[in-house]
Backbone as CSV, one residue per row, in Angstrom:
resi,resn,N_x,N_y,N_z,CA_x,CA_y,CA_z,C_x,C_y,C_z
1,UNK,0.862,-1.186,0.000,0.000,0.000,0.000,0.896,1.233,0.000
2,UNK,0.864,1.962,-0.758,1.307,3.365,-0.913,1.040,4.413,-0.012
3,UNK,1.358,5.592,-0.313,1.216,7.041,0.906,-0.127,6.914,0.228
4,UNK,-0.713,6.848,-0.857,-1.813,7.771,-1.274,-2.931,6.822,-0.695
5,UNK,-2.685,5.514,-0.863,-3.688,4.484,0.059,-3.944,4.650,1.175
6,UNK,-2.755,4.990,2.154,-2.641,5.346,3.166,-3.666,6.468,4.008
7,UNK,-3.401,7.476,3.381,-3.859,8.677,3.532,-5.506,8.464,2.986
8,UNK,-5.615,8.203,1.941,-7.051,8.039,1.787,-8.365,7.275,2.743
9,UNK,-7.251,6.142,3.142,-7.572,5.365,3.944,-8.026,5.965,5.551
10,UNK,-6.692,6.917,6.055,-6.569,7.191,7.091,-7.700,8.839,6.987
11,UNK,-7.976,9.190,6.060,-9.202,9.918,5.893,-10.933,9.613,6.248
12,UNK,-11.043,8.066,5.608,-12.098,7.623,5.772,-12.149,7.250,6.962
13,UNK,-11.038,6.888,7.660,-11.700,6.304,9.338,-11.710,7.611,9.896
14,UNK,-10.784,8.589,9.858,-11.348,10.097,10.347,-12.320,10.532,10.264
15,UNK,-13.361,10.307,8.936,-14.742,10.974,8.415,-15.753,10.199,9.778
16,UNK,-15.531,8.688,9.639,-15.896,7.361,10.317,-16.260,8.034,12.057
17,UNK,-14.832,8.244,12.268,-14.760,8.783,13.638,-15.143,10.200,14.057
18,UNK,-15.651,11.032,13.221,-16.343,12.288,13.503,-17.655,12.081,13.415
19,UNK,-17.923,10.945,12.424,-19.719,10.728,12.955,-20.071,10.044,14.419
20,UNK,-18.931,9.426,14.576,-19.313,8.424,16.094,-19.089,9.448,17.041
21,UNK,-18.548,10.668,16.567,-18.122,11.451,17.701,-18.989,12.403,18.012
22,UNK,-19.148,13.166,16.845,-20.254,14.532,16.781,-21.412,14.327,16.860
23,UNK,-21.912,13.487,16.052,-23.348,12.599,15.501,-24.236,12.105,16.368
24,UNK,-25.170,11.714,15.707,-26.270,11.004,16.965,-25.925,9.614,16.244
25,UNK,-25.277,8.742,16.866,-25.480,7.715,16.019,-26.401,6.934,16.055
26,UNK,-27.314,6.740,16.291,-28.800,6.244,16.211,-29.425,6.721,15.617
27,UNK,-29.388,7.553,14.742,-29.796,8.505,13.651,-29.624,7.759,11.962
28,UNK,-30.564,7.566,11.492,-30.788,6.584,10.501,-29.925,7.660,9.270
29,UNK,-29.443,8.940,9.312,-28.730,9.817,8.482,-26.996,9.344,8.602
30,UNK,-27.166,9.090,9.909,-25.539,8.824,10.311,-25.238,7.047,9.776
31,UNK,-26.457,6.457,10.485,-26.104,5.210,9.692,-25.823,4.693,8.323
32,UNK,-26.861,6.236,7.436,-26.711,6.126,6.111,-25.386,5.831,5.221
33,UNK,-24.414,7.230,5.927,-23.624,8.013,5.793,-22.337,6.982,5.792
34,UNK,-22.237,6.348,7.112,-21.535,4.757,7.941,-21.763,3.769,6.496
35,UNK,-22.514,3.385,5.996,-22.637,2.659,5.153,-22.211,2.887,3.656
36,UNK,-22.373,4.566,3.490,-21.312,4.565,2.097,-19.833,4.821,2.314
37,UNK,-19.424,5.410,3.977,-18.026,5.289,4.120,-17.217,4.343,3.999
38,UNK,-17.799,2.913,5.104,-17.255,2.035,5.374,-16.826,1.139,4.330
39,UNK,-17.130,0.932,2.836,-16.797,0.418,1.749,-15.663,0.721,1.222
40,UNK,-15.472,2.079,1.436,-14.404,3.398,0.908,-12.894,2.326,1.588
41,UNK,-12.745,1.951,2.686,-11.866,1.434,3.554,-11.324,0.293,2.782
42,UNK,-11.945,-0.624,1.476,-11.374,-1.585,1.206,-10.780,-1.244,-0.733
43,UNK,-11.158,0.329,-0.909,-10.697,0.622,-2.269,-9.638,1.041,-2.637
44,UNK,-8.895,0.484,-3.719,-7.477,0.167,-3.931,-7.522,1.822,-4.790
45,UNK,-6.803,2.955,-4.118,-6.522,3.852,-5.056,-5.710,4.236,-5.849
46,UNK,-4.977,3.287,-5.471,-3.620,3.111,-6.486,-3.332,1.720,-7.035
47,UNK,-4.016,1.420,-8.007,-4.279,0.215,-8.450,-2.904,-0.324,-9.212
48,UNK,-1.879,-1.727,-9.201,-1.145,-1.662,-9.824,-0.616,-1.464,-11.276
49,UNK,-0.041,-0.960,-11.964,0.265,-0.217,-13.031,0.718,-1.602,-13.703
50,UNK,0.205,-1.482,-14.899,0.104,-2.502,-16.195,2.003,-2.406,-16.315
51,UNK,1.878,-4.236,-17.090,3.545,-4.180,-17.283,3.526,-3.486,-18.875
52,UNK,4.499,-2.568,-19.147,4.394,-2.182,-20.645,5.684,-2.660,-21.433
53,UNK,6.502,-3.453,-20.663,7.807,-3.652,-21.158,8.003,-4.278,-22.635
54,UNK,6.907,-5.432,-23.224,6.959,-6.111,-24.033,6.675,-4.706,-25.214
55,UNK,5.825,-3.772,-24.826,5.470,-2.551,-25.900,6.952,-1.865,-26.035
56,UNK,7.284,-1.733,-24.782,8.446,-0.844,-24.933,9.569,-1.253,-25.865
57,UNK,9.565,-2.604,-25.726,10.661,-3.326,-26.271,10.547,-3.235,-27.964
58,UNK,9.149,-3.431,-28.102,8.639,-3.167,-29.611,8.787,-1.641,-30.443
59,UNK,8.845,-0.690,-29.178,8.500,0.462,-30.147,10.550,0.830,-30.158
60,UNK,11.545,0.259,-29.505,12.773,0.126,-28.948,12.729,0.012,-30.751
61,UNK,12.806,-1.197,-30.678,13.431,-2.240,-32.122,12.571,-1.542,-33.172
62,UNK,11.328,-0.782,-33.177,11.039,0.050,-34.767,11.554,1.636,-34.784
63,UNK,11.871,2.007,-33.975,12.662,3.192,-33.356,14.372,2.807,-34.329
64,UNK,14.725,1.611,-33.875,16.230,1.529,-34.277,16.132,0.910,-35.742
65,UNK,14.801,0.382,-36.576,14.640,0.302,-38.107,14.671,1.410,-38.580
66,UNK,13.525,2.380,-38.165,13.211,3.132,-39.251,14.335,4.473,-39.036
């Protein structure tokens, strides 16, 4: 996991923890709210980056034809 996972991550339990804090949590708005956060916690925002080497290698060798 990266800084940016990290941080995103460590955002959503902050958002998480200001409703349990400020909030009524028995409040069917807060529970709402709890339910589109808590998903947020398992999304990859830095998804791993495609291998491009086999392209690279290709555009390498028509680079040194033409």
């Amino acid at each position: 996991v990266d800084g940016r996972s990290q941080a995103f991550a460590s955002g959503v339990r902050g958002a998480l923890a200001l409703l349990d804090r400020d909030f009524d949590t028995d409040s069917g708005a807060v529970a709402a709210a709890r339910q589109l956060l808590e998903p947020l916690l398992d999304v990859e925002i830095a998804p791993a980056r495609p291998d491009i080497g086999e392209s690279l290698k290709r555009l390498r060798l028509t680079d040194r034809k033409g």
